[in-house]
C-alpha positions in Angstrom: 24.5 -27.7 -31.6 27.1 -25.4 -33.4 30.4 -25.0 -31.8 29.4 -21.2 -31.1 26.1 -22.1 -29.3 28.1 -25.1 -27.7 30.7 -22.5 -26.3 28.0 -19.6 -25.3 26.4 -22.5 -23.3 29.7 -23.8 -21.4 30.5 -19.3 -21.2 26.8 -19.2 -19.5 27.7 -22.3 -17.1 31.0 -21.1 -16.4 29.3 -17.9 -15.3 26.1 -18.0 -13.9 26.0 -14.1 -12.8 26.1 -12.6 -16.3 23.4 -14.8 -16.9 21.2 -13.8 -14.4 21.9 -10.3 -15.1 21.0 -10.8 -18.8 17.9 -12.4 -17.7 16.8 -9.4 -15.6 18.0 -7.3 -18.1 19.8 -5.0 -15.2 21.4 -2.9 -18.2 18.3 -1.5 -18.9 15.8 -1.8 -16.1 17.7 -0.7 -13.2 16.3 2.0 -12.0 12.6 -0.1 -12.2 14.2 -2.8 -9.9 15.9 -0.1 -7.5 12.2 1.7 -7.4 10.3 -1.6 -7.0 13.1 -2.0 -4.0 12.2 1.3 -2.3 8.5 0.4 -2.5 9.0 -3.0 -1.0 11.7 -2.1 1.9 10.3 1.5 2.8 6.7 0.1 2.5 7.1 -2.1 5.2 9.3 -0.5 7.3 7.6 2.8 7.3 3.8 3.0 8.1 3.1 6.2 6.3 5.5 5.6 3.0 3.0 3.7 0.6 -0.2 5.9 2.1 -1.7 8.0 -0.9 -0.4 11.6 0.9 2.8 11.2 0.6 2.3 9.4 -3.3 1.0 12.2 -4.0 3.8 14.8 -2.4 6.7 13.0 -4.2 4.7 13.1 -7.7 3.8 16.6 -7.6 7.3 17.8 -5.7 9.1 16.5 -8.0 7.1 17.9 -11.9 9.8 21.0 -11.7 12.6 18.9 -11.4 11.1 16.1 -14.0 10.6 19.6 -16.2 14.3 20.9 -15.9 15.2 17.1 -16.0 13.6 17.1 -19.9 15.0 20.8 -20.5 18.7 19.0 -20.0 17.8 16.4 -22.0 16.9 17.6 -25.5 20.2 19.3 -26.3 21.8 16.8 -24.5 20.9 14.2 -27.1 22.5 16.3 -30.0 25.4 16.1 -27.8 25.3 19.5 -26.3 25.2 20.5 -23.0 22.8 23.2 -21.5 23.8 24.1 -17.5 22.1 27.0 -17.1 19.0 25.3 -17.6 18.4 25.8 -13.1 19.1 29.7 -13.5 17.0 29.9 -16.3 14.2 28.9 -13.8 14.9 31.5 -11.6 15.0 34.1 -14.4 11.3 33.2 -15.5 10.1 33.4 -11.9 12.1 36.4 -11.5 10.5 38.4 -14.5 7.2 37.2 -14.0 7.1 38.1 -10.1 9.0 41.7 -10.7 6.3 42.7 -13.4 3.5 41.7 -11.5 5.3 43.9 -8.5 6.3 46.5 -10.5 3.6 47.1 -13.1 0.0 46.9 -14.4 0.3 44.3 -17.4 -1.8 41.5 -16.7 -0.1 38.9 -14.9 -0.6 35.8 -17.9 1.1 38.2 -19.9 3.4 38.8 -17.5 4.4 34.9 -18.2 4.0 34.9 -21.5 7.0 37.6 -21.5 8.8 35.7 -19.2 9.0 32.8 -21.3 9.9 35.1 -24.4 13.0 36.5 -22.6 13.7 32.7 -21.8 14.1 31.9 -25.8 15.7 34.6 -25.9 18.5 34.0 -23.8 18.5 30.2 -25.0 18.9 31.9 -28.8 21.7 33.4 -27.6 23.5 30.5 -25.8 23.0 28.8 -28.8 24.8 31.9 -31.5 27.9 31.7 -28.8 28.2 27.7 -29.1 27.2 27.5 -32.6 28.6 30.7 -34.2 31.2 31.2 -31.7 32.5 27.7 -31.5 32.3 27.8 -27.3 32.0 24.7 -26.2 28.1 23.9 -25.0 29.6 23.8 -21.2 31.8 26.5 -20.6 29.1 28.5 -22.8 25.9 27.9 -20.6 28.2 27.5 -17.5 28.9 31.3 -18.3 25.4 32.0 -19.2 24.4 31.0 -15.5 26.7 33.6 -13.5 24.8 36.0 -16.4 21.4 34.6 -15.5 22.6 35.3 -11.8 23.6 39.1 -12.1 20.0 39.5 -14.5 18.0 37.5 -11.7 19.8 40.2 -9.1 19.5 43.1 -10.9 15.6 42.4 -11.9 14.8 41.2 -8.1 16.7 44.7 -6.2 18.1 41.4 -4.9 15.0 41.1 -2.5 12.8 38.1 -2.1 9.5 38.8 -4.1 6.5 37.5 -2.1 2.5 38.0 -2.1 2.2 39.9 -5.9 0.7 37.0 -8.0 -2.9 37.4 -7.5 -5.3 34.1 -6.8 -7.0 33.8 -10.7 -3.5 33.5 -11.7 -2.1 31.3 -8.5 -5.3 28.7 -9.4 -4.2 27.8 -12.3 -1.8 25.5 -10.2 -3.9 25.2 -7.5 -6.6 23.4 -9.6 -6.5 19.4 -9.5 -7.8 16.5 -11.0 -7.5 12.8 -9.6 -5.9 14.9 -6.4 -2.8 16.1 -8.4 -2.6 19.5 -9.4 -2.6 20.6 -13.3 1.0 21.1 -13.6 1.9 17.5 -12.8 -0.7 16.5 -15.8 1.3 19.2 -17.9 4.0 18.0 -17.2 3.3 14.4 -18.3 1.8 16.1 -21.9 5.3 17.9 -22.3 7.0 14.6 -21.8 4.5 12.7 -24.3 5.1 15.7 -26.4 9.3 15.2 -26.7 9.1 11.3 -26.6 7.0 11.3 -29.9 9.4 14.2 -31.2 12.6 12.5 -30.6 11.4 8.6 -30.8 8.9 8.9 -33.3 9.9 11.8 -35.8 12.5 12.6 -38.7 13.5 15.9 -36.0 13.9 13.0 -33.7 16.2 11.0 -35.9 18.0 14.2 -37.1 18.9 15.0 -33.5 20.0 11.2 -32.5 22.3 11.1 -35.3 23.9 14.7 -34.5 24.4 13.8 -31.5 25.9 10.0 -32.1 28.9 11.8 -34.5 28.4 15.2 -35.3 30.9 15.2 -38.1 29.6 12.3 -39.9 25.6 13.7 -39.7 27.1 17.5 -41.1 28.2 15.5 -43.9 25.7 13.5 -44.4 23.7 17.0 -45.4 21.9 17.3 -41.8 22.3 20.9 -40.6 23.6 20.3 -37.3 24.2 23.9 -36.3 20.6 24.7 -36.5 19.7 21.5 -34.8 21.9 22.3 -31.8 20.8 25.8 -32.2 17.3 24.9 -31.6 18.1 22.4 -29.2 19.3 24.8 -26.7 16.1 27.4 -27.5 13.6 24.3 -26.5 15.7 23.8 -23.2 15.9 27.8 -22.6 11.6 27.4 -23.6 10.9 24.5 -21.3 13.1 25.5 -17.9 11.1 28.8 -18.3 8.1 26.8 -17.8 9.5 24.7 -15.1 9.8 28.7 -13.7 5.8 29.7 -14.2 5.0 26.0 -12.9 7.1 27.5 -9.6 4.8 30.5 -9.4 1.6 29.0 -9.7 2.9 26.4 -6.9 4.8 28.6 -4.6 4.4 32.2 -5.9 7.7 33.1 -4.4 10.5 34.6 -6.2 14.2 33.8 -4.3 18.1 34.3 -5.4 18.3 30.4 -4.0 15.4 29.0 -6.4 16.6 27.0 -9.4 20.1 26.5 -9.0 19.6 23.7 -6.5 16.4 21.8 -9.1 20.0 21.3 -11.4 21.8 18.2 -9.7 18.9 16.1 -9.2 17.9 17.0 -12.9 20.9 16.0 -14.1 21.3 12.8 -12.0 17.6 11.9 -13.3 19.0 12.1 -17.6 22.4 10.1 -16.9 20.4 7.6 -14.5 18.0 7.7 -17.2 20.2 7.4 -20.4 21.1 4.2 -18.9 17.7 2.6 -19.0 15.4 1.3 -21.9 16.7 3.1 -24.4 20.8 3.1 -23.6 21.2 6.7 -24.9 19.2 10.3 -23.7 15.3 9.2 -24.0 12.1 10.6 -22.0 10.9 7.8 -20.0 14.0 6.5 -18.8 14.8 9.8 -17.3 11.1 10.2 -15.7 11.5 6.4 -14.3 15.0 7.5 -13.0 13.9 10.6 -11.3 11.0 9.1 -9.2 13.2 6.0 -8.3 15.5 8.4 -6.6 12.7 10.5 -5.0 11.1 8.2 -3.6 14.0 6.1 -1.6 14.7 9.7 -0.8 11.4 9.7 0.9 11.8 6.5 2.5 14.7 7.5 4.0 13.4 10.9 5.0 10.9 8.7 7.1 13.7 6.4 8.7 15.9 9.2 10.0 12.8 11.5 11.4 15.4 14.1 12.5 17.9 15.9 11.1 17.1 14.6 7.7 18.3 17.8 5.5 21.5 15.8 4.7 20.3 13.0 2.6 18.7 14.8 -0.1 22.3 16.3 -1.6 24.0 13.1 -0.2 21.3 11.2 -2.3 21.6 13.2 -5.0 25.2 13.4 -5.6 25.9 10.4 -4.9 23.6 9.0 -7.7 24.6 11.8 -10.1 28.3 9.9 -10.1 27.0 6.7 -10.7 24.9 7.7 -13.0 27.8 9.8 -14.9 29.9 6.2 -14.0 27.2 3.8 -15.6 26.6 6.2 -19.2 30.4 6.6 -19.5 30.6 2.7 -19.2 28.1 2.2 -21.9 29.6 5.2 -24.1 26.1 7.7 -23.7 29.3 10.3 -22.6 32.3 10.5 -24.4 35.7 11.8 -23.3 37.1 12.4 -26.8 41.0 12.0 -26.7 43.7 13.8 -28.3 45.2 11.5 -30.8 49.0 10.8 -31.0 51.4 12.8 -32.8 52.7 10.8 -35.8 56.4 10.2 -35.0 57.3 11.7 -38.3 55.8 14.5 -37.8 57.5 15.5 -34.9 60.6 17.9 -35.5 64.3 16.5 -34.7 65.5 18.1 -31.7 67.9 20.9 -32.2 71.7 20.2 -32.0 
């Protein structure tokens, strides 16, 4: 035995936690232990948690926020943010409700528009971050309160209720295996961005943008276009989390959308944690239903007056999960670096 192995085995014996928790592998399968912990404790404490009903209602209540979830994480993994990504929501369901209200054109092309105006507004976010040189938060942060006033001035600032006929309300109504079609959809767009980003140059491209932008520009990657698009694709696919909205509910509210963002963004940093240890699909899907359903089990526990643990839940995890990828470097706090002492002028006599 080397001297190295002989003092990794005395390091192991002197400390038998870290290697338990390398055995379990907790860095990366946390959120699979937590989940399998939900189904255990809630499953036998709660008669109607593991019955195939309410399966079903966490799967298929949760596909918008799994959607927005995956609209966060793509520019997110170029290392840009995109917070608007909730408003956006509301501003498909907003133009797609209002036209059907308000006008004759058929009411798919009524979301075909809507998700037009979406990449248009995402083009735009991504001319002020990349053109501009705003930074990716305070730029979409500002695009939301725009979102907002568009989402007002569009509604009359009235709910928007009974307009979207039934032929375009089945297409979310239809189901297969006793989920509906949009939970399937779902999946395909996650299977769709795992193979982009785990499986493709595009995928690579983005990864290394977003490890050190700098180095990647020089490299000859064109990182403006990458985070340009990125932000586009988010704009694209929290437009669809919108249409998914009005086949489901086929409701149009000022409060829709804003409140999918937290648990969406508790889902990618929970997620970044897992498998991967950066941004990836599946860790953030694995992440999200974890959460949602020892939200459900404890829904079941406190039978009354239960509206509190969702955002207790939820914001809760969305700082650990913030805690955990800032622990393992996924988010950076870039510091300013020291003047040079020579640098600094003499003070004046």
């Amino acid at each position: 035995m080397t001297n190295d192995n002989a003092a990794q085995s005395a390091a192991d014996l002197a400390t038998p936690s870290r290697s338990w928790v390398r055995a379990l592998r907790l860095d990366k399968y946390s959120a699979l232990y937590l989940w399998a912990g939900f189904m255990i404790v809630f499953g036998i404490t709660q008669d109607q948690f593991l019955t195939a009903t309410s399966i079903k209602l966490v799967l298929t209540e949760k596909a918008i926020v799994a959607l927005l979830a995956l609209a966060f994480l793509v520019p997110l993994v170029a290392d840009t943010f995109d917070l608007s990504v909730g408003v956006m929501m509301g501003f498909s369901i907003a133009i797609t409700t209002a036209l059907a209200q308000n006008t004759d054109i058929p009411q798919g092309l009524n979301a075909v528009i809507a998700m037009a105006a979406c990449g248009g507004v995402g083009f735009v976010s991504g001319f002020i971050v990349v053109k501009l040189h705003v930074n990716s938060f305070i730029a979409t942060l500002g695009m939301s309160q725009v979102l907002i006033a568009a989402n007002i001035l569009i509604s009359g600032n009235r709910t928007i209720n009974g307009v979207l006929g039934d032929a375009y309300r089945d297409v979310g109504r239809t189901k297969y295996l006793g989920l509906p079609v949009y939970f399937y959809l779902m999946l395909l767009c996650a299977l769709i961005l795992w193979y982009v980003l785990e499986h493709t140059p595009l995928g690579r491209y983005l990864f290394a943008t977003g490890g050190n932008l700098e180095a990647a520009r020089l490299s000859g990657l064109s990182t403006d276009t990458l985070r340009w698009g990125t932000l586009v694709a988010s704009a694209l696919i929290a437009g669809f989390a919108g249409l998914v909205h009005t086949w489901k509910v086929g409701t149009y509210s000022s409060s829709i959308g804003p409140g999918y963002l937290f648990p969406a963004i508790a889902a990618v940093f929970f997620g970044a944690s897992q498998l991967k240890g950066r941004p990836n699909v599946w860790g953030t899907l694995i992440a999200l239903y974890a959460l949602a359903f020892g939200v459900k089990g404890l829904q079941l526990t406190f039978t009354s007056g239960t509206a509190w643990i969702e955002p207790l839940f939820e914001g809760v995890s969305l700082l650990i999960a913030v805690a955990l990828a800032s622990r393992q470097g996924i988010v950076q706090v870039r510091k300013r670096r020291p003047i040079p002492a020579e640098t600094v002028p003499p003070p004046v006599s």
